[in-house]
N, C-alpha and C positions, 0 to 999 in steps of 0.2 A: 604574499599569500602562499605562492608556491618555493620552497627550496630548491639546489640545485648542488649538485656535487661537483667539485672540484678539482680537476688535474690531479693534486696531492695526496687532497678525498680518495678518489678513487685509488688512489698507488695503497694509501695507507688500508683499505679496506680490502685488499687484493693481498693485503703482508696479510692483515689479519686471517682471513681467509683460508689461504692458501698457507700458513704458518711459515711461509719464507720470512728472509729479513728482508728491510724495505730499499737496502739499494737493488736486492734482487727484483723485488716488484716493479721496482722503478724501470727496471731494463727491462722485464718482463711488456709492460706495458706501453711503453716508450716505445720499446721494438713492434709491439702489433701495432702503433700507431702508424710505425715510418713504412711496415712493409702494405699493409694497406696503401698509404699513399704512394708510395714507390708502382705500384703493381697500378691504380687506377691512373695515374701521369702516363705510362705506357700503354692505355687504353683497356687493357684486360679488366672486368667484371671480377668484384670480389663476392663472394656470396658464402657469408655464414650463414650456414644453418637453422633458422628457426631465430633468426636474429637480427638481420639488414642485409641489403643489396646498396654496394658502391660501385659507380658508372660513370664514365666519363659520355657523354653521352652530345654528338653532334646534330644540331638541328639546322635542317636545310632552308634556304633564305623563301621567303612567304609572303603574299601582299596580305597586308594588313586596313584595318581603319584607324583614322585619327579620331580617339572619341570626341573631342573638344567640336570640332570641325568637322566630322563624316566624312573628309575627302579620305581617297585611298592611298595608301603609302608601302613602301617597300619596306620590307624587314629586312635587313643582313642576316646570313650565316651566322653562325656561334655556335660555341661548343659549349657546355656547362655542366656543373658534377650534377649527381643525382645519388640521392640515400633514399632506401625505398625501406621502410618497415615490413619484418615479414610477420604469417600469422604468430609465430608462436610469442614473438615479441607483443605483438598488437592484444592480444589472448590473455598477459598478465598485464600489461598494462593498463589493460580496460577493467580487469576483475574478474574477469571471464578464465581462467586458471589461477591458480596459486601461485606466488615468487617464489621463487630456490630460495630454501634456509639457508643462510649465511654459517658455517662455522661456529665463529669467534661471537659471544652477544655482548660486545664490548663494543663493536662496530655497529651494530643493529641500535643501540643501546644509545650509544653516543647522536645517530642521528635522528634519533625519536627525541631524545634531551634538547635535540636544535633544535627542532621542528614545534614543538609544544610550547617553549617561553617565545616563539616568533609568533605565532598564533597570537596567545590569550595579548601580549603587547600589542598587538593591531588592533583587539578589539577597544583593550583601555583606550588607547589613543583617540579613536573614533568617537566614543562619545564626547569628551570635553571638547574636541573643534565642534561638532555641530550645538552645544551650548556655546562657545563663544560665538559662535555665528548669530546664532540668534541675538543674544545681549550686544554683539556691532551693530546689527538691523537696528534695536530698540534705540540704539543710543543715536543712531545716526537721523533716527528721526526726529530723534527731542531738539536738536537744534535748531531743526527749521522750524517750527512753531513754536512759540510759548507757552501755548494753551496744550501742545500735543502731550506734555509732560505728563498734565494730568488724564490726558483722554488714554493716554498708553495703556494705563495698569486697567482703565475699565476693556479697552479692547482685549486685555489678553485673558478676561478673565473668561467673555463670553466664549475662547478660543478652546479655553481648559474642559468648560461645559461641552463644545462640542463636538468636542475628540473624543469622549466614552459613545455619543450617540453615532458616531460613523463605524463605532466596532460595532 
């Protein structure tokens, strides 16, 4: 339903973009990837601007409940990352501002190309399984009776009359 951009994706739509060549991008984005994690492994809070917050972030140990059981349990300590979306991120991705124009519309272009034959394929798809489902039901039931063969085609008829009257 939903696409998702790829490592690659992303380097190549960063050449395009930014009109570098793409082992430039490659390092480009490579490198924000390592220094971010390098910088949150040492506990320090990364915070781009209008864009996410990375955190290494410790949580002190807590009595908890067992849902299963209601009795009470101890939690361990732990540490664990945290990415917090900030607004200006949250702001285009909900629709609520407009996305940065890309550049290059060769990239824009390419992932609208993906995105529309995944689409209209899912919907083909979906109709023929729910006619074969149906036609497995019909058939699975003509075996068990003999008689049901012929009662089938009158049940499905009165089935066909009654699906205009429930619109």
């Amino acid at each position: 339903m939903f696409g998702f951009m790829k490592k690659r994706e992303l380097i190549q739509a960063v050449s395009d973009h930014t009109g570098a060549d793409k082992k430039t991008a490659t390092n480009l984005v490579e490198g924000t990837i390592n220094v971010i994690l390098a910088t949150v492994a040492k506990g320090e809070i990364v915070n781009i601007s209008g864009f996410a917050k990375f955190a290494k972030i410790k949580r002190p140990a807590r009595m908890g409940r067992n849902p299963a059981t209601g009795a009470t349990i101890k939690i361990k300590a732990k540490t664990v990352a945290k990415i917090t979306a900030l607004k200006g991120f949250k702001d285009i991705a909900l629709g609520v501002s407009p996305a940065p124009k890309l550049n290059k519309a060769g990239a824009v272009a390419a992932a609208a190309a993906k995105a529309a034959p995944a689409k209209k394929a899912v919907a083909k798809k979906a109709a023929p399984k729910k006619a074969v489902a149906k036609k497995a039901v019909a058939k699975k039931a003509a075996p068990k009776k003999a008689v049901a063969k012929k009662a089938a085609p009158k049940k499905a008829a009165p089935k066909k009359k009654a699906a205009p009257k429930r619109k």
